[in-house]
C-alpha positions in Angstrom: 213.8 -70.3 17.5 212.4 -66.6 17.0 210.5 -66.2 13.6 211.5 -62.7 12.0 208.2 -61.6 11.5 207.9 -61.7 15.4 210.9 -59.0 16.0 210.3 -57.0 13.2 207.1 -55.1 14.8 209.4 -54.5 17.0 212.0 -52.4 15.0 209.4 -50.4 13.1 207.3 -49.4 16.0 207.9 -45.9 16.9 207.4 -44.9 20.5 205.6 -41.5 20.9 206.0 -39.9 24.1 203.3 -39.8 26.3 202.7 -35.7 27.5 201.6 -36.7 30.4 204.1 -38.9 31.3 207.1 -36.3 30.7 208.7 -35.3 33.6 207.9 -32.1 35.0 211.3 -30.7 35.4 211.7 -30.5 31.4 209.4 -27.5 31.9 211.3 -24.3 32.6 209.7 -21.5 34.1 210.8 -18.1 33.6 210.9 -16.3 36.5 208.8 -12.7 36.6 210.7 -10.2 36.0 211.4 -7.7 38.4 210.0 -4.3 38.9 212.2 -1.9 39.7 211.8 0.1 42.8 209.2 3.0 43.1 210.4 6.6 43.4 208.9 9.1 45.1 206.2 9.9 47.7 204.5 6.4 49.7 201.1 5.8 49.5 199.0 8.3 51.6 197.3 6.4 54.7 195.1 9.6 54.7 191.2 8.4 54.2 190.4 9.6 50.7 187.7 12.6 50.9 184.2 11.6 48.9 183.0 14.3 46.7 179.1 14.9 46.4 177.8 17.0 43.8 175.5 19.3 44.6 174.3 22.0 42.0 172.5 24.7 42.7 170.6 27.0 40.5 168.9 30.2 40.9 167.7 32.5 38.3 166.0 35.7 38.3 164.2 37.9 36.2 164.8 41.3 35.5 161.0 42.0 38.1 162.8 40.6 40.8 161.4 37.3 41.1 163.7 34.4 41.9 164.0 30.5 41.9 166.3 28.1 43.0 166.2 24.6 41.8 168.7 21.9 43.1 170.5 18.6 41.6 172.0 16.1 43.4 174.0 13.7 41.5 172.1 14.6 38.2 168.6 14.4 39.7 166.1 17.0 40.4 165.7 17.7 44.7 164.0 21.0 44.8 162.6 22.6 41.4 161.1 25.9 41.4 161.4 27.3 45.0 160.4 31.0 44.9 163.2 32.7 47.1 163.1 36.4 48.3 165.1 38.6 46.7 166.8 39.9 50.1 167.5 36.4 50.3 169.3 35.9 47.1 171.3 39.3 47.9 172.4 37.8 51.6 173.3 34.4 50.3 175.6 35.9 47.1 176.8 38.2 49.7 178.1 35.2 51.8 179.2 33.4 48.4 181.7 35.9 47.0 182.0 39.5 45.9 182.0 38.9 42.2 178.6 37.0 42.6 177.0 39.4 44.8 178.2 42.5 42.5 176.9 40.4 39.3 173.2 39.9 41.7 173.2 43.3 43.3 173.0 44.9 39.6 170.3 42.3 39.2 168.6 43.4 41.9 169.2 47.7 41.3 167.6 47.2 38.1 164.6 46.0 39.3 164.4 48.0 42.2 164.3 50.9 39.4 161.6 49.4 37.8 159.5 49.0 41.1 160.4 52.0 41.8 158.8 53.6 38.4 156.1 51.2 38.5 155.1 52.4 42.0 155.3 56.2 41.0 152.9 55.4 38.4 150.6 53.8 40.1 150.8 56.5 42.9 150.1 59.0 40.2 146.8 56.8 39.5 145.8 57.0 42.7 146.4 60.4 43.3 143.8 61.0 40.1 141.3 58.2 41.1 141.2 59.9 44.6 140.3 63.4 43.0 137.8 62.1 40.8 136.4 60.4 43.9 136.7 63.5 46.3 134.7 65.2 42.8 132.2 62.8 43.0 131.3 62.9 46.6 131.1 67.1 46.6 128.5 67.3 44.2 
């Protein structure tokens, strides 16, 4: 004989399912959708060309004297190099027209200056031989 209270664990005992016992195949994947084909130009097999970055400045005063620093990559190289003027003129020369007219008018300017500066100075020496010619008569 079966007592009742025997079968009625039974009934009310609920069965959970186990996740880890499911079966796999209830999972559906969805498959990835498809991109649709590229237009246009292939992918270059040219090598990429690396850039450096150089900067080079060079100022000038209005006397003629010039310096050139240089930057690589944000970083000082070379700060205050005195260059020749002649040199600044042949290098702005090989650059482009535009620079070298901008440095040539630069470089006129001073060369006025000299230029005055130098008749002055000749006119001083023209005086201070005199007054030394005076001395050495008397």
């Amino acid at each position: 004989m079966v007592s009742p209270t025997s079968e009625a664990p039974a009934e009310a005992e609920t069965v959970q399912p186990d996740p880890e016992a499911a079966p796999k195949a209830d999972v559906v994947q969805e498959p990835a959708p498809e991109q649709p084909a590229k237009r246009g130009r292939k992918p270059s097999t040219a090598r990429k060309t690396r850039t450096v970055e150089l900067t080079l400045t060079v100022t000038g005063t209005m006397e003629g004297e010039w310096q050139a620093e240089l930057s690589h990559s944000g970083s000082r190289v070379v700060q205050g190099l005195q260059i020749p003027a002649a040199a600044v003129s042949r290098a702005a020369a090989e650059l482009h027209e535009d620079i070298s007219k901008a440095i040539e008018s630069v470089l006129d300017v001073a060369r006025q200056q000299h230029q005055a500066r130098l008749a002055e100075l000749e006119a001083e020496l023209s005086k201070v031989k005199q007054a030394l010619a005076d001395l050495q008569d008397g």
